[in-house]
Every structure is written in C-alpha cells, then in structure tokens.
N, C-alpha and C positions, 0 to 999 in steps of 0.2 A: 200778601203780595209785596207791602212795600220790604217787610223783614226779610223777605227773600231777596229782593234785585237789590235790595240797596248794603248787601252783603260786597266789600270788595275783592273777595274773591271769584264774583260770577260778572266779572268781566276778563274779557281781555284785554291788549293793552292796542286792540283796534279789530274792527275797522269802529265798532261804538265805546261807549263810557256812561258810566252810571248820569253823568250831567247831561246827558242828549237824552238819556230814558228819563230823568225826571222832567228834561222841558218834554218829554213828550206826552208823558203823562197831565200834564198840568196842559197841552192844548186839549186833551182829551175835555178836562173840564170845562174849558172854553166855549168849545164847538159839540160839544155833547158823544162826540166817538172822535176815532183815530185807529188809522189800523198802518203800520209800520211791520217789515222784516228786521228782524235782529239776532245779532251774535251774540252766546252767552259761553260763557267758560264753562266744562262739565269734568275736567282735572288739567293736569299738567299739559302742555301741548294740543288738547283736547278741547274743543269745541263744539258749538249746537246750536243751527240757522234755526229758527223758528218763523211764522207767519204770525203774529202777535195782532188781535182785537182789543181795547178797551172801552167802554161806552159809560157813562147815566144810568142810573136804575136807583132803582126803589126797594128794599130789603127791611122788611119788619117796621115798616113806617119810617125809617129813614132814607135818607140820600144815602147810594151804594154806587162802588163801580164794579162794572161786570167786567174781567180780564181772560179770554181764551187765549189758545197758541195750538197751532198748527207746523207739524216736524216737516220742516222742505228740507233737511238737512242733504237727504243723495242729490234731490233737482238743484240743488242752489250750485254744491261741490261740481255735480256736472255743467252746468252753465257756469259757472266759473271756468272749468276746463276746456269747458269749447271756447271762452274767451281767450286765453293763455295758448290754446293751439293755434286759431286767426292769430292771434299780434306773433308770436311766432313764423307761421306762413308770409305774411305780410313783411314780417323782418327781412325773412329770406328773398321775399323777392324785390322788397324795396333796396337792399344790397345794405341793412343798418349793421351796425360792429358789430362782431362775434362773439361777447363779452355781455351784449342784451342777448341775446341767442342763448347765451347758454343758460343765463337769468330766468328765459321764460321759460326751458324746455325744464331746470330745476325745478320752477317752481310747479309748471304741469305735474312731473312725478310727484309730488310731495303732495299735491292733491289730489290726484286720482291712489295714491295708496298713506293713505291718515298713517300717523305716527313716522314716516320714515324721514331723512336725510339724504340729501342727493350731494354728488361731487361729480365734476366733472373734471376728467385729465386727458388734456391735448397732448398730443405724442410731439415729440420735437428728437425729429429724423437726425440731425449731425449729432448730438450727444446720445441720443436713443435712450430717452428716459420716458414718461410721464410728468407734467407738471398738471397742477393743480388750479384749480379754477374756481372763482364762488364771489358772489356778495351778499349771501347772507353770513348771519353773527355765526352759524355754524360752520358753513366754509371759509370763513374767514379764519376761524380758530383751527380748522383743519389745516390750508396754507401754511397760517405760522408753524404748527407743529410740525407736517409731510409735508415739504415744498414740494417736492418729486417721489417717483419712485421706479428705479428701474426696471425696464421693458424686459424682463427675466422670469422665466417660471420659479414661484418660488418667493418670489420680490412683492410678498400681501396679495390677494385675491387679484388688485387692480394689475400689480406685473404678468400674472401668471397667463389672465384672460390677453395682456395684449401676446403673451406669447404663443395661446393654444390658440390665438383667435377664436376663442368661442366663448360660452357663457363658465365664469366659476361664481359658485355660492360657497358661502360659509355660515353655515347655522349659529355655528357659536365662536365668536372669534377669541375667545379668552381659552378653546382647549383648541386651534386650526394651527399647525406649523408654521403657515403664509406670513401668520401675522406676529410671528417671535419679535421682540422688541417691539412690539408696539400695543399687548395690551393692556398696559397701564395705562398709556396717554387714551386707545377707546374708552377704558373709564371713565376716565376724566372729562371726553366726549360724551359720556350717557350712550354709546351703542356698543350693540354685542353681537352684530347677525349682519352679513355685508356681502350684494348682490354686483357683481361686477359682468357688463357686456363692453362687448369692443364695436368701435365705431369703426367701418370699413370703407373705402369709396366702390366703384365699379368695378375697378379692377384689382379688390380685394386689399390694396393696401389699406394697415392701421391710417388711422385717423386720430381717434380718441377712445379712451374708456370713459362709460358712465355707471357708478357706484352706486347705492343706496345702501342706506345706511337704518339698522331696528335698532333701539334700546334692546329688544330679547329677543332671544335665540326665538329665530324662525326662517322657514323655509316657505318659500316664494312657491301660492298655486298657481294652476293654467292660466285663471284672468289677472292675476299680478305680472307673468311673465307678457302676456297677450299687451297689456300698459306699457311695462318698460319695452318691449319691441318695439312698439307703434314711436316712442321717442325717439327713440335710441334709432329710426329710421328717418323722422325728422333733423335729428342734430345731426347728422351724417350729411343728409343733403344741404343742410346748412352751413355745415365744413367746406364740405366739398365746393361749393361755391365761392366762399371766400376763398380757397385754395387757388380756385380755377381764375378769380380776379385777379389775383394777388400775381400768379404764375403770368397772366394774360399783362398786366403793369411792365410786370420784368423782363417779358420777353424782348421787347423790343429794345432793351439797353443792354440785354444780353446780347443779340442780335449787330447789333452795333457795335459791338466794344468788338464779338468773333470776326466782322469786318475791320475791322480797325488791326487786331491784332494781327489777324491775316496777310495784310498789307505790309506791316512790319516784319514778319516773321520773312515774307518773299524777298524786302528790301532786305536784311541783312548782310555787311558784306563779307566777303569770302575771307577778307584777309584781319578782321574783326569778328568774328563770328563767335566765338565762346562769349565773350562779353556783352553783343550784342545779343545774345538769345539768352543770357543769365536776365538781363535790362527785362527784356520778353516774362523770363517767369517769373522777377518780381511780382511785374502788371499783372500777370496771370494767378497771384497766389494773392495781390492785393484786393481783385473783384471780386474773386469767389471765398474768400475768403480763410484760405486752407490754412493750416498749420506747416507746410511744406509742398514743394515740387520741386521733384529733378528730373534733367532731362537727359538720357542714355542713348550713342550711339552705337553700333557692332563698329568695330576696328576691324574691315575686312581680313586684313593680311593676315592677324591672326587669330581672327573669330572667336574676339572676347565682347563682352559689352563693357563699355567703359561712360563714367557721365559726363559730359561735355559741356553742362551747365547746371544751374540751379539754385534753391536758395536754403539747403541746408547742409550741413557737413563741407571739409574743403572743395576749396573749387579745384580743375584743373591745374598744374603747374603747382601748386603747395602742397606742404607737408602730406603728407598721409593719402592723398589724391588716389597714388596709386595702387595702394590696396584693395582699391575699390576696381574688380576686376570681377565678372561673371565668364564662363565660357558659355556659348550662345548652347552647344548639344547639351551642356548641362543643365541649361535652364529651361530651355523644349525641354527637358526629359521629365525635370519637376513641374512648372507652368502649362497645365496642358489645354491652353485657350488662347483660342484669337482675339476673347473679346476681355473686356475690362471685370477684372476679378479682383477680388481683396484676399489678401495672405494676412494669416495671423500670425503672433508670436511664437505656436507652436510647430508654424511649417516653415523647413527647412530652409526653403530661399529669405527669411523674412531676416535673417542675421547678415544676409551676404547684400541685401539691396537698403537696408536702413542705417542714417546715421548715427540719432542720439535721441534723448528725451527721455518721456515716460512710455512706455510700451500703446499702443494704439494700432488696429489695423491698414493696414496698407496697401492703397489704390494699385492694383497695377495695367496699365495702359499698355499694351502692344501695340507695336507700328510695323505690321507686317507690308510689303511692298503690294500686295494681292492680299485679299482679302482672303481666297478660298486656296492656296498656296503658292505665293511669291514669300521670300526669304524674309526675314528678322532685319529689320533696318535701323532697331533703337527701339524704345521705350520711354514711358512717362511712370515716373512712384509718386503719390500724393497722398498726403496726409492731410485728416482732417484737426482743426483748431481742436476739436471732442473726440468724438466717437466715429462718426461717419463721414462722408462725404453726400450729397443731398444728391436724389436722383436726377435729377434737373439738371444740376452741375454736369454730374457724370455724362450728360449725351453734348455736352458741349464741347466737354474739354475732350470726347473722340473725337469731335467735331477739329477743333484746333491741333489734334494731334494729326489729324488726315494731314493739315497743313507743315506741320514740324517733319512729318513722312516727308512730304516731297522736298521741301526744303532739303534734310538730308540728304535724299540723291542728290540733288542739284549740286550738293558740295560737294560729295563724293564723283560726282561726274567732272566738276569744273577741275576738282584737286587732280582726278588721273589724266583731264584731257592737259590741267599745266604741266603734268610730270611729262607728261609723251610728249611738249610743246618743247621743253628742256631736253628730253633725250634724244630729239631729232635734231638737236645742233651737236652733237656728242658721237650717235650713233643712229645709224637708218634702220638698222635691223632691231635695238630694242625699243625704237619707237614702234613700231610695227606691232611689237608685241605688248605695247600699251595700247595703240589703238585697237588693239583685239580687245580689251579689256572697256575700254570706253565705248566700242559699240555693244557690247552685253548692257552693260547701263544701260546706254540710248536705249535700246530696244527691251528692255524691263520696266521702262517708259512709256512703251504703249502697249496696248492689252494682247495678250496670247507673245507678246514680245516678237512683233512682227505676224506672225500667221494665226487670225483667230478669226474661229467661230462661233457663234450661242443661237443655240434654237431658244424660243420663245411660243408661245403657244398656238401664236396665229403668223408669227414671223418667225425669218431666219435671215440674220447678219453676219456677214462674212469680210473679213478683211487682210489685206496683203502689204507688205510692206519691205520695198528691197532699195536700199540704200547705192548707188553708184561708187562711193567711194565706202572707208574703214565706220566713216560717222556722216551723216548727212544733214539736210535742214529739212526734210520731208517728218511727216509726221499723223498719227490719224488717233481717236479721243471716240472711250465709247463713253457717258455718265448717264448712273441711273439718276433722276429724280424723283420726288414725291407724286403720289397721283396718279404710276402707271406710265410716267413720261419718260423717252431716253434722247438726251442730247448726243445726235454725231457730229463727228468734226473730220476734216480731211483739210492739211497745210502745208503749204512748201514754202519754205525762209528763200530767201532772195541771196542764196550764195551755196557753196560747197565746204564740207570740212567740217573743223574743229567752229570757225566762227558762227557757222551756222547750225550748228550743233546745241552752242550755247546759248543762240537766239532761240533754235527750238528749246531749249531746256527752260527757257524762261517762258515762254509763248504757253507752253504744256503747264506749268506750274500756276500761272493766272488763271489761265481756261476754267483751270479745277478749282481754285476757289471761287472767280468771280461766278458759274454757273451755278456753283449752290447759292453764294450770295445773293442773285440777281433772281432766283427763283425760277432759271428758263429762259427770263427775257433778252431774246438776243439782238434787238437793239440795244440794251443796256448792257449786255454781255460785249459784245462791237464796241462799243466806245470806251468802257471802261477797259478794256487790254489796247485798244487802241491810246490811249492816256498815259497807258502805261512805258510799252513800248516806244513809245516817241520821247519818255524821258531819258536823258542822257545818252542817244542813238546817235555819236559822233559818228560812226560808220556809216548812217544813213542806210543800216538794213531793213528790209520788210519783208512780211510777210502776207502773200495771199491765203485765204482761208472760205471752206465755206461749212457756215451752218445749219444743221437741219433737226429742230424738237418735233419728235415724232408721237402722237398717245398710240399708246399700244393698242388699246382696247377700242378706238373709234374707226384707226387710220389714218384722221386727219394731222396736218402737219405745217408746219413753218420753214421758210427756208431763208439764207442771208448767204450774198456772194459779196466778199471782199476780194475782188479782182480776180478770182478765181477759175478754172475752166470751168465751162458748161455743165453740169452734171448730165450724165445721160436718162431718160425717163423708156422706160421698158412697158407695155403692155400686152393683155391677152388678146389674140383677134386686132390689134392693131402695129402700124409701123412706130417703132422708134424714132424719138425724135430727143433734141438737145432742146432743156431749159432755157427760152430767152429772156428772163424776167431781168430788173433791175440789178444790174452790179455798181456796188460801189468801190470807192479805191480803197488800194491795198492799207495794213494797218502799220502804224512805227512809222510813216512818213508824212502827214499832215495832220499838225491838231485841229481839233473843233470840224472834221466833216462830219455828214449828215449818215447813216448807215439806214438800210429799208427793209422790212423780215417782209415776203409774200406766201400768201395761202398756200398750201399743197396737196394735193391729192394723192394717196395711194393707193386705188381700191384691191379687190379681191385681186390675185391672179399677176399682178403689176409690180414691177422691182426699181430701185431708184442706185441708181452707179453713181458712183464720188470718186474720183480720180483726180492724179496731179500730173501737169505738162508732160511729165515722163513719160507718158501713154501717145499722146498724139505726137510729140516732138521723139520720140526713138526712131536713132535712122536704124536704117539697114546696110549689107557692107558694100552697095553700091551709091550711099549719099540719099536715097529716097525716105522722106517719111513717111510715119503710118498715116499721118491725119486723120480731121474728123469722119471721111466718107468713110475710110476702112473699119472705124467704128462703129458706126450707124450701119454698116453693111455687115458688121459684126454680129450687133445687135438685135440685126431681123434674122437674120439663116444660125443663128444660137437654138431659136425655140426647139429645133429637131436633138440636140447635142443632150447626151444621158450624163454628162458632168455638170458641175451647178458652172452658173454663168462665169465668176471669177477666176474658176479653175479653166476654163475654156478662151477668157479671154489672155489669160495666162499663156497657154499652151500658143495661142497665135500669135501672140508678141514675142516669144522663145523661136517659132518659126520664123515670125520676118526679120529679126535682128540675130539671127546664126552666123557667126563668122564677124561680127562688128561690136564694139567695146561698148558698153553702156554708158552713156552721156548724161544721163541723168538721173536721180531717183527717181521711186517708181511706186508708186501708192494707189490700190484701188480697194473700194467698197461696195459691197452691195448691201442694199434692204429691201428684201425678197415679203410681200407680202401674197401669203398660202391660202388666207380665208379664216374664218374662223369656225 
C-alpha cells in the first residue's frame, strides 16, 4: 500500500496530497482505524473518489494494517454537481456577477461529463461577435488565443451555432471546415471534438454560446446532450437576468436624458435651428454611443431629402453639403418601411445616405408624419461605433425621433406661416395662398387632419375639427399609451390666426411629448405644459384645454378641465347632463397653479362629447346663440337619429348658423362606448 500511494503520480494537484494521506495514515495508528474519502489520480485529467478504511490487525503474528476502498466515484461527481448547480441557482438569485455564473455552470459541465472543457461566449450585440469567457488555466489560454469569434456561420462551431441558433458538433475538429485556422492552436489546446449550443432568452434572442471541448474525436449521446441542455438552460436564465438588471439600471438615465432631450429638441429656435439640432445630435451620438447621426428633412418644394444636421460628413451651408440630396419617390421606392431598418453596403440607398469611414451597416430611422400613411417628413441615419446598434437604443431613438418629427412640422409650419406673414404686406392674394398651405400643416397636426375616426373593439371615437379662419388656435390630440390606455385632448388658444396657430403648434408639440413622459399623468401632464407655455408668453396667450385617459378594456377614466367648456355626458335610458366637476384655470398664464384629474365613468351604451366654445357661442344670422340648453336638448332627442352623434350634432349647427359667418372655430369629439 504505502509503494502505491506514496507514488507521486497518484495524486493530484488537490483537493488531497500524499502529506494529508500519510498524516492520515499515521492517525490510523494512533487511534487504531480511520476511515476518510479521497482523490487519487488514475491518468492525465483523470481521477478516482474512493471511500478509504484503514485499521490494526494482526497478520502472521505481526502488527498489520488492514486498508479497503470503496468506488463513490459517480455519487461523489453527482453530489458535487448538485453542489455547483445550488451555488449557481443561488448566484442567480442572489443577483452575484455573471463571471461566477459562468465559473459554476463550467465547472458543472466538466463534471457531469469527465474529460471535457467548457468555454463560454457572450454575444456582444453592437460589434456582433462572440467573446470568450473563463477562469480556468484552459480558458484562460483559450481567451488569449480566440478572444472572439464572429456571430457568422462558418466562424468555428461557436459562430455557426450562434447563427443557426441551434446545436453544431464537430466530431473532429482537425478534418471540420468551421474550424480552418485554428487547428493547430486546438492541438496545442489537447482537443479535437467541440459541442457548441446557443444561449437564447424568451424571446429567442442570442444570449451566449456554451462550447465543450474532447481531447478525441467524439460525438455527444442523449445523456450528454440531456447535461449540457439542462446548463445551457441555466446560464441562459442567469444571463438573462443580469441583462434584465443591467437594462432595468439604465433605464431610468435613458428615460431621463429622452426627457431632457425632448425639451431641447421643442426648445430649439427657428431662427438657430440647424445648429441647435447638430448641438442635439452630438448629445444624442455621445449617450448612446454611436459612431454617427444624421438628421434629414424633406425640402417640401421640391421633394428631396436633404440633412439638416448631424455629426458626420459636411454640415449644411459647406462644401460638399449639397450633394447630399435623395428624392423622397426614390427612396419610398427603395426603403420600403415605416419602421427602422438597417441598409447594407450592398443596397442601393446605402451610397446615397452615407458619408465616409469603413463600410458598416446603417440605422435607417423614418419620420413619417402618420404612422399608417401621413407623408415623409425627414429621417434619422446612425451608425454604430461596431457593428450594430443595440436593440434597446433603437426603441429610444424612435422614441426621440417622434420628437425631431414634430419639431420638423413646427418648422415647417412656423417657416410658411412667416412667409404668408411677409407676403401679406406685399400682396393679399399670395398670402391667401400661403395660408392654404399652413392650414394643410395645421391640420396634418391632428389626426385624420381635421375629420377622424377609429373603431376600437368596444369603442368608437369620432372627431371634427373646422377652423373659422385660413389657421386657427382650436385643436384636438388622440395618443395611444401603454397598457390599453388612450389620452384625448380637445383645446382652444385664446386668439385667431397665425398667432394662435403657433401657440397651438407649440401646445400640440408638448402634449405629445410630455404624455409619454409623464406616463398618462395628467396632473403632471397640466403643469408641465403649463410651465412651459408661461415661459416667454409676452403676449400673454392661453390656452383652455381638457383632458380625458380613457382604459380601453375597463372603461374607467380620468378627466382634467383647464378652463375648459363642460364636456357633454351622454347615457343609455338617461338624460344628459354637463360635467360639473373641478375646473382649473387656463394654462400659459399663471405659474405654480394647482391642476385636479377627477374619476370617470363610461359604462356600457354611454358617450362622452368634448367640444370647444365654438359650439355653444355660434350665432346664428339673427344675433341668437346655440347655448348649452340647445345642446343638452340635443343630446336627449339624438338617441332616435340613424347618424352617429357628431355627424348630427354637425348637421344642427350647419342648420342654426345658415346664412351667418362663423365666429369661431369649431371642434367636437365623441367617445362612444358600444359594450364589449
């Protein structure tokens, strides 16, 4: 026995040593037995748990010691693995780095299948590679050698799996194509046989691959495959959580910075603008870190796209600037998406919207004015620092781009309403025919562009919108939110014309960001436009407005009158009545008032009317108004009418004001709710 153990080859280099088996031997003589578990070396890599006995005894008249052993070698390797999957599970839910995470789930594989090598490679989305991962001495020396490898079929076993998402083996990697250039350095690795699965989350994107690694050609049976799934399901959910934390950190600075930017992008002024929105996409290429952004408007007149800012190739006004010219039917023709697409170097728009560098795919952002067909209003191109742009990025920067949309109208509205402001001291008749022009804007400003309606599955919203003069200060805002929610809006600016025109175009342009920002909250929605509006308001214009967050799917609702008329409340089997709830005062003319949202009900069968002054104050061509009785008298003797409510309340106010000029705009809405 001792010519055996005390050979140094039948150790390893832990978890024992020939010096703890002789002191353990030597307590045996002590205390007369001893029974210890131990690791003995049985070749290279290879090892063998034993359950070890030695005692006293008597042999031929001398003092002997008696030594058995007992093979635990599977139970020891499985309780070891059931330890390694606990400290793993534990990892994952105690939230420890992802760097012991993938330490346990290697070392799991390597035990539950003897002789192999694990590697683990995180997918890193903006470059689109695989990187390598490890702290033992074999992945370590893997790292230095394959830092990466790209996410390409083709690109070693590890590429090919992240690109077929599914499982590749290679029996023998010194005759597999995968692995050209690099089977010398696996020699020098000691493997020759390399199982590669791809890590996915929920909703199937890459994650990571996990590798294992044979000295000899072999292929993986059902309970090898049955092991590395069971990981390979593990480090996934223990990805994906550090993703989901990491993502959960950042959001709220992302979140932050889109308000911030937001605010900037609305403040910009009209007579600084390329400059101050180039300032804009610095900030915007310095947080997310791009390799480039440019920003592209359409040049109506003559329906090119041209970029207007940005932070690569000339700017506006220098050299070269103007070569940089798309025709919008040409790029509809090739572009054919609303939504954010990446063009490569082999498609045809990608020479006509890129400036310079090394070749890399590119972001393309559309700013359609409608989402489901309003006109070309501009574009975002962005490049990433690598390879890609990070998915997370991409739903922000639509996000910011919704905002760089309106901002563009707003330019293009203000630019035509000063041209018409100029051309009606020159001439009356080509103002006329500017103001034709700025009310298409205006009204490309709210939804259906004056007359719109959307069924919804338990509702139907209906809205109207007729301006007294060319451009008016009236205005009405459908927005979906998250959750099923739709904020409506119904506002009249506190004047006529161009001035209030511009006040709506500002009013409309906050709405829309502050309501995504504020999540809904229309008290927080109330003050913050209200804040707004009051800065630099030498005219002392205002605006009444009333709000109403509706959930689709419950009925219930919220409602907020800033000076507003009454809305009208419509039921089944009952009389109509006028809203008396809390009004506050109008916004744009005191900082710091208090705003109040109250409950609302809409049940089954019941419609809620949103109107502005223009309804109860239209005379008729004897000096009489309609007032509120002729509405509420409206609104009961409607129920028998085979036209929907708006269309009828429509038709009665074309009745009483026949033959008398219209005094004011004229804006109504309904929210019809049918049942579900």
């Amino acid at each position: 026995m001792d010519r055996l153990f005390s050979k140094p080859d039948a150790w390893l280099l832990g978890p024992h040593s020939l010096v703890d088996f002789e002191d353990w031997l030597a307590s045996a003589r002590d205390f007369g037995m001893a029974r210890r578990e131990w690791c003995f070396s049985t070749g290279p890599d290879e090892s063998l748990w034993l359950d070890c006995e030695v005692g006293n005894t008597i042999f031929a008249g001398q003092p002997a010691r008696l030594f058995s052993g007992v093979n635990i070698h599977h139970r020891k390797m499985e309780s070891i693995a059931d330890n390694l999957r606990e400290r793993a599970l534990f990892g994952i839910n105690a939230g420890r780095p992802l760097d012991r995470l993938i330490e346990a789930a290697s070392k799991l594989l390597e035990v539950q299948i003897p002789g192999t090598r694990c590697i683990v490679s995180l997918y890193d989305e903006q470059r689109d590679v695989l990187v390598s991962q490890g702290n033992s001495g074999f992945a370590k020396e893997f790292c230095t050698q394959i830092p990466s490898v790209p996410a390409r079929f083709g690109a070693t076993s590890i590429g090919s799996a992240a690109h077929t998402r599914a499982r590749v083996t290679t029996e023998s990697i010194s005759g597999d194509h995968q692995w050209q250039g690099y089977s010398q350095l696996c020699q020098e690795l000691n493997v020759d046989a390399a199982w590669s699965e791809p890590v996915q989350d929920q909703h199937g994107n890459l994650q990571a691959v996990i590798t294992l690694f044979s000295p000899a050609p072999r292929k993986p049976d059902s309970a090898v495959i049955q092991q590395f799934s069971s990981v390979v399901s593990l480090l996934g959910l223990g990805i994906e959580r550090e993703q989901w934390k990491l993502a959960l950190e950042a959001s709220s600075a992302h979140e932050r910075f889109v308000r911030e930017i937001g605010v900037e992008i609305v403040n910009v002024r009209a007579d600084d603008y390329a400059p101050g929105l180039q300032e804009v996409a610095r900030r915007i290429q310095a947080h997310y870190g791009l390799g480039a952004l440019n920003i592209w408007q359409v040049e109506p007149d003559e329906n090119l796209l041209v970029p207007v800012a940005g932070t690569a190739g000339p700017q506006p006004g220098e050299s070269g600037a103007s070569t940089l010219q798309v025709p919008v039917d040409w790029f509809e023709g090739v572009f054919r998406s609303r939504e954010p697409k990446y063009v490569i170097p082999q498609d045809e728009l990608y020479a006509r919207i890129r400036h310079s560098g090394p070749p890399r795919p590119v972001l393309v952002v559309p700013l359609y004015s409608d989402a489901a067909r309003g006109p070309l209003l501009g574009l975002l191109t962005v490049e990433s620092r690598h390879q890609y742009v990070k998915k997370s990025s991409i739903e922000y920067l639509s996000v910011i781009g919704s905002v760089i949309k309106t901002s563009l109208i707003n330019r293009r509205l203000m630019t035509r309403l000063s041209d018409a402001a100029d051309t009606e001291r020159r001439a009356r008749q080509k103002l006329e025919g500017e103001l034709d022009v700025a009310r298409n804007i205006q009204m490309s400003m709210v939804p259906g562009s004056g007359s719109y309606l959307q069924q919804f599955r338990a509702w139907n919203i209906e809205a109207w919108l007729s301006p007294a003069k060319a451009v008016g200060g009236d205005f009405y805002e459908l927005i979906a939110l998250p959750q099923g929610r739709l904020l409506a809006a119904v506002g009249d600016v506190s004047d006529k014309g161009v001035p209030a025109a511009l006040f709506m175009a500002r009013t409309v342009s906050l709405l829309n960001f502050l309501a995504r920002s504020k999540d809904g909250n229309l008290r927080d929605i109330a003050e913050g436009l209200n804040r707004e509006l009051c800065r630099g308001n030498d005219a002392c214009m205002f605006v009444t407005l009333v709000l109403v967050l509706v959930d689709l799917a419950s009925g219930k609702a919220d409602m907020l009158s800033a000076g507003h008329t009454a809305p009208l409340q419509r039921f089944r089997g009952r009389l109509p009545l006028l809203w008396r709830g809390e009004v506050s005062a109008p916004l744009g003319l005191y900082d710091d008032v208090p705003f109040t949202a109250a409950p609302l009900d809409i049940p089954d069968g019941s419609s809620l009317v949103l109107y502005s002054d223009g309804v109860t104050e239209a005379f008729n061509k004897d000096g009489s108004e309609f007032g509120e009785d002729r509405l509420l008298n409206l609104g009961h003797r409607a129920d028998g009418s085979g036209d929907s409510f708006l269309a009828h309340m429509r038709g009665q106010l074309s009745e009483f004001t026949e033959g008398a000029e219209q005094s004011d705009d004229i804006t109504i809405m309904t929210i019809n709710h049918h049942g579900f």
